[in-house]
C-alpha positions in Angstrom: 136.7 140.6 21.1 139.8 138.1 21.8 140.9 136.6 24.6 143.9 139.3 24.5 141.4 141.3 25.5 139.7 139.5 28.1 139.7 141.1 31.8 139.9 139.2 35.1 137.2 138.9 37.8 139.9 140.6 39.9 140.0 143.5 37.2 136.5 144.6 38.9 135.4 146.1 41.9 132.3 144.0 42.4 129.6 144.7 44.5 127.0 142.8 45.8 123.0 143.9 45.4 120.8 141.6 48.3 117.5 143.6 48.6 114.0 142.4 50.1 111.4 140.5 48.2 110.3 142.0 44.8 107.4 141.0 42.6 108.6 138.8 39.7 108.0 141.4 37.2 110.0 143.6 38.7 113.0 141.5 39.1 112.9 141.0 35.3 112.9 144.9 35.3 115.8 145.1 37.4 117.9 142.8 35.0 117.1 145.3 32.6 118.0 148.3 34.4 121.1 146.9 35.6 122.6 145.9 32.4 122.0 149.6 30.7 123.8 150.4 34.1 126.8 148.6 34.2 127.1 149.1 30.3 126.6 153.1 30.8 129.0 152.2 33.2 127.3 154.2 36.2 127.2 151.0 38.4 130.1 148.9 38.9 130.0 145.2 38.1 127.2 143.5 40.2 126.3 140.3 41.8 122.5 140.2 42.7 121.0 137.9 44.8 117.3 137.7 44.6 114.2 136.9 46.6 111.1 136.3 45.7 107.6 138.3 46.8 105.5 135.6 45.2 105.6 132.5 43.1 106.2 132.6 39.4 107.2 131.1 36.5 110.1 132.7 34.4 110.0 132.2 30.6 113.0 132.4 28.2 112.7 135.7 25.9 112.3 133.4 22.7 110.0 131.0 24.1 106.4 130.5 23.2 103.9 131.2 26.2 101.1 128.6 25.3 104.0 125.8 24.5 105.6 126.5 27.6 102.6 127.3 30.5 100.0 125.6 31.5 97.9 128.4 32.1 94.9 127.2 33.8 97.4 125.3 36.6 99.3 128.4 36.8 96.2 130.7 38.1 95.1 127.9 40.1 98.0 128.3 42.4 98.6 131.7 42.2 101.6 131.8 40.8 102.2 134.6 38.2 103.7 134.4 34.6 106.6 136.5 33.4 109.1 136.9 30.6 112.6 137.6 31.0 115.1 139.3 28.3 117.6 136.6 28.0 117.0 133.1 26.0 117.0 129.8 27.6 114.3 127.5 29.5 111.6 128.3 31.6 111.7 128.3 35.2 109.3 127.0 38.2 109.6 129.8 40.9 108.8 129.9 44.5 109.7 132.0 47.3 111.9 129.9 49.9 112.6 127.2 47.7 114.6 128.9 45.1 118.4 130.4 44.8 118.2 133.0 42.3 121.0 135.3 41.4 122.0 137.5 38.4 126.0 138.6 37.5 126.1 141.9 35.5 129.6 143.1 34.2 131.9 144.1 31.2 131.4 141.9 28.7 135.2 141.4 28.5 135.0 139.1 31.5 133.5 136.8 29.0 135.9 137.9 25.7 136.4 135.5 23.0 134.3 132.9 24.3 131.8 131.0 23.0 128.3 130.6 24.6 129.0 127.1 25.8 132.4 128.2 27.2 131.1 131.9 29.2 128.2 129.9 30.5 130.6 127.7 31.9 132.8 130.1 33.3 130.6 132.4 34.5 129.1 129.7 37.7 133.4 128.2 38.0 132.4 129.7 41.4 129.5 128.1 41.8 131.2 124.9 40.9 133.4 125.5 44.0 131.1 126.7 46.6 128.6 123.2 46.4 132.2 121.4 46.4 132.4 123.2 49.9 129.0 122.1 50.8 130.5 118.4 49.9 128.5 118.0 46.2 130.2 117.0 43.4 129.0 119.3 41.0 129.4 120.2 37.4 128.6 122.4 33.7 126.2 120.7 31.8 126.2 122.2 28.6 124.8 124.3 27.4 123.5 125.9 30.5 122.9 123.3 33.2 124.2 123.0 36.7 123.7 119.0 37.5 125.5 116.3 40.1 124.9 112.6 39.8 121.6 112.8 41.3 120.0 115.4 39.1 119.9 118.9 37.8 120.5 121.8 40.5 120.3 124.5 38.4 119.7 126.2 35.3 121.3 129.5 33.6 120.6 132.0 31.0 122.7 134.8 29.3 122.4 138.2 27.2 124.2 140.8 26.1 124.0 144.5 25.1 126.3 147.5 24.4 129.6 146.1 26.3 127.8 144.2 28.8 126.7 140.9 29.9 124.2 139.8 32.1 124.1 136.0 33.7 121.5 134.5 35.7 120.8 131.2 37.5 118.1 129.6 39.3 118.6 126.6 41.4 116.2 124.6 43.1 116.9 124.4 46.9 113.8 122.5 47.6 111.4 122.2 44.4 107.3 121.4 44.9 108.2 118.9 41.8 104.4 117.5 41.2 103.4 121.0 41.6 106.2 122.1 39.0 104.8 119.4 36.6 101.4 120.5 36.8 102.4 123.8 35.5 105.4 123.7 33.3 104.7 122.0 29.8 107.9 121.2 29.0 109.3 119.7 32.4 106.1 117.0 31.6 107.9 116.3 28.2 111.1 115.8 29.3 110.3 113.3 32.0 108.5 111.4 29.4 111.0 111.6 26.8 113.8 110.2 29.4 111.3 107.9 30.4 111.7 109.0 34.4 108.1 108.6 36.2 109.2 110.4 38.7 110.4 114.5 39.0 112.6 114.1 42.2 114.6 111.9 39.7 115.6 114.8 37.8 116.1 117.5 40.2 117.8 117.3 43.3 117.1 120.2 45.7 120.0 121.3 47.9 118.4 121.1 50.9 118.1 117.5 50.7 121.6 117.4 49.8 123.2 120.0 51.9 120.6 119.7 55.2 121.5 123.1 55.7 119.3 126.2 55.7 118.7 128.6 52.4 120.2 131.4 54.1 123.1 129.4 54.8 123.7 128.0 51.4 123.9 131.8 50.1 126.0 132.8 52.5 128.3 130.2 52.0 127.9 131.2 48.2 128.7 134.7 49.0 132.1 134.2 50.7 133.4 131.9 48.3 132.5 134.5 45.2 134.6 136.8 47.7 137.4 134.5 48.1 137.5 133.8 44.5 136.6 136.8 43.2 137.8 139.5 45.1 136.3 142.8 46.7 131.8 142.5 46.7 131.3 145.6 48.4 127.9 145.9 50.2 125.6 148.0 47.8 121.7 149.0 47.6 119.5 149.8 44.4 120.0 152.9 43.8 116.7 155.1 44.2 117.0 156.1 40.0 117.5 152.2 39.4 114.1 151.3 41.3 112.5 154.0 40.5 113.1 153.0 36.6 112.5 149.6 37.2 109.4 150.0 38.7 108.3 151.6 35.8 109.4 149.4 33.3 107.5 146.4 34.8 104.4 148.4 34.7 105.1 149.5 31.2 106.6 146.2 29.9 107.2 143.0 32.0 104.1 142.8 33.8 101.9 143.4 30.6 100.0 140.8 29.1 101.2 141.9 25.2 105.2 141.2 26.9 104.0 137.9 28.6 102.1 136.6 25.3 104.9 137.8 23.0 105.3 135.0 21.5 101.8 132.8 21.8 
């Protein structure tokens, strides 16, 4: 596809999907569902905003479980182990302390770009709502959110049939020891950049923003509306739960998905 044939954000009627607290399995169902819907195109193009039922860690589709999780730390807090379809890093999950939303659409929106560049464009938005909040905020390629003081937040893409689906986490106010003790990787990284300390490399919003979580995604919200155009109220449909209840008893919430790669 070209960039001739690219579409606007203001070519869609977008609606926004902000439901109760869901288990993290079936969250990485509802990704699922949502791109087969938007691609089928029974569901117009979507911004979800998440919460969280319990604590998790999310793993990159292409990521290796044992390399990633510490498993023993993970069951000693509770917090339960998934795998999402789209690449990219893992991420430390828990309920209240994490902004997590997904952006399903054509994949036109994204036409003729590279990775690096529909990453990018994808979270502009984003870009301009923590200006709002007064941080200076920008892209870290290939999928980073990061200010001066550390990263904020961390994104992951895939596409099928015509569709794309976009996600981000960001931390609003990380348990960083408690990250460390769980995430492999995250203890690598500190040591390769030779930072003792976690807070160093994440900087939470609410220590930046001293404002509540609700109120960060609200003001979130209004600026994709401003920006963006139209996000119509909308639920998940009964089919789209009903399906994506099923698939994360089927798939996501299986140990053979979890462990698909050792």
């Amino acid at each position: 596809m070209s960039a001739v044939d690219r579409s606007a954000w203001q070519d869609h009627a977008w609606h926004l999907v902000h439901a109760g607290p869901q288990a993290p399995a079936l969250h990485m169902a509802l990704d699922d569902v949502m791109l087969d819907e938007v691609a089928a195109g029974r569901r117009p193009p979507t911004l979800r905003v998440w919460e969280w039922a319990g604590p998790a860690v999310v793993m990159g589709r292409f990521q290796s479980l044992r390399n990633e999780v510490d498993a023993a730390a993970a069951a000693r807090h509770g917090i339960e182990v998934v795998r999402r379809i789209s690449g990219g890093g893992a991420m430390f999950i828990e309920p209240g302390n994490t902004i997590t939303y997904s952006i399903v659409a054509p994949v036109s929106l994204v036409g003729g770009m590279s990775f690096e560049q529909a990453y990018a464009f994808m979270d502009e938005w984003v870009i301009e709502a923590l200006a709002g909040l007064g941080i200076e905020a920008w892209y870290q390629p290939l999928n980073d959110i990061t200010s001066k003081a550390g990263k904020i937040a961390g994104a992951a893409q895939t596409r099928r049939r015509g569709a794309v689906l976009h996600h981000v986490t960001m931390a609003y106010d990380i348990d960083a020891a408690k990250m460390l003790e769980v995430l492999r990787v995250g203890r690598e990284k500190l040591s390769d950049k030779g930072t003792t300390s976690a807070a160093k490399r994440v900087d939470p919003l609410r220590s930046q923003t001293g404002l509540s979580r609700a109120a960060v995604i609200d003001h979130m919200v209004d600026t994709f509306r401003q920006r963006h155009g139209g996000l119509v109220r909308d639920v998940l449909h009964p089919d789209e739960l009903g399906r994506a209840e099923a698939l994360a008893t089927e798939r996501f919430s299986t140990a053979g998905w979890t462990a698909l790669l050792p």
